[in-house]
N, C-alpha and C positions, 0 to 999 in steps of 0.2 A: 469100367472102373469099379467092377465090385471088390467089395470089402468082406471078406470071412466072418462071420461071428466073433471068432478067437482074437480076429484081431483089433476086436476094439475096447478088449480087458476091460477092468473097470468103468470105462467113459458110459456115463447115464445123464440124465437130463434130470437133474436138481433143484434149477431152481428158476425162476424165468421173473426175468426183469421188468419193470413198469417206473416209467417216468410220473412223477408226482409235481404239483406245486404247488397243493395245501395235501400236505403227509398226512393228519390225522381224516379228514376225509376220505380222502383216498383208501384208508385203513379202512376204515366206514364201510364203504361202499364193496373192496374187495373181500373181506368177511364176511359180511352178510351173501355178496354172490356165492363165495363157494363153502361158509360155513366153516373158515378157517380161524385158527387162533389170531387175535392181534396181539401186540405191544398194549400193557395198560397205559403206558403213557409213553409219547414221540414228542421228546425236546426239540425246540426252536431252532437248533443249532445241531441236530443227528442227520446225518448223509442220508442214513439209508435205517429202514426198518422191514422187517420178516415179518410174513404171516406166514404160519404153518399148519397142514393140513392136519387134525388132532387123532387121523388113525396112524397118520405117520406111511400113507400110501403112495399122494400125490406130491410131485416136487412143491418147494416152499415159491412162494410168490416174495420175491424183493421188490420194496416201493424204494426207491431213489429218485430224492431231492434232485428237484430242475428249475431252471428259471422262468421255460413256458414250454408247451408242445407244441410241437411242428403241426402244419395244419394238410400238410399234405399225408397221404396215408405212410403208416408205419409201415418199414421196411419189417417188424418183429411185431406179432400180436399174438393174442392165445386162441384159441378154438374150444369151442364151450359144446362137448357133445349131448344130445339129448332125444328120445322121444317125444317128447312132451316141449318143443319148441317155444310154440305160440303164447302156452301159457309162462313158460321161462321169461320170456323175452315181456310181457305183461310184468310180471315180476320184478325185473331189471330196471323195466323204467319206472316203476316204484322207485326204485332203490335212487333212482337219479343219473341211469343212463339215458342217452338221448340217441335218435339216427340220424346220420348224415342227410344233409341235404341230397338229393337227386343222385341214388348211389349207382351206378349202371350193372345190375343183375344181369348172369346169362339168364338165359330161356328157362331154365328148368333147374335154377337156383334149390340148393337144399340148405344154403346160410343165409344169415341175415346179419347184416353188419350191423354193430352199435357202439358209441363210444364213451366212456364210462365217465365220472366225473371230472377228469383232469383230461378228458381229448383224446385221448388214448383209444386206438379202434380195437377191438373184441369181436368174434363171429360166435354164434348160436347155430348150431348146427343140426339139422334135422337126422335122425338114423334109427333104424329098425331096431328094437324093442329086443330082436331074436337073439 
């Protein structure tokens, strides 16, 4: 089933969704991890709020209002690439991400699961510098 280059015209990846159920947190927390712009202010009654990345390189992050998250893993999460892992992931749970209880790692794992303040699972990802 491969697909040509050509033929998938404009289709790019934009914007990548995350379930929220306290928005302005949630903003909090995704901002400070990737250094994105927030909303100055997320009304009690708005769906959905944008953070965008301020070189304008990486797709935007949409938080969309939920009722609760799913406690089983996300079928959609992001992948947070880095050398510098260990100390990210240090970073992270500053910010108020936590790890799952008893996550089952392969052998020779280069991620690290974490779930951000609204439950929402995340990987950290280890990779060469080069």
């Amino acid at each position: 089933m491969g697909i040509r280059p050509d033929e998938t015209g404009d289709l790019r990846l934009a914007t990548v969704c995350v379930n929220a159920t306290d928005m302005d947190r949630a903003a909090d927390f995704w901002s400070a991890t990737l250094g994105y712009r927030r909303p100055d202010r997320i009304g009690a009654e708005d769906q959905f709020a944008e953070l965008e990345d301020p070189a304008g390189v990486g797709p935007s992050v949409l938080l969309q209002r939920a009722d609760g998250i799913p406690a089983v893993p996300s079928p959609v999460h992001l992948d947070l690439y880095t050398a510098n892992r260990d100390a990210h992931i240090e970073r992270l749970l500053q910010l108020g991400a936590t790890r799952p209880e008893r996550w089952p790692y392969p052998p020779e794992h280069a991620f690290v699961v974490l779930r951000d303040t609204e439950g929402n699972e995340f990987c950290v990802v280890a990779v060469s510098s080069d």
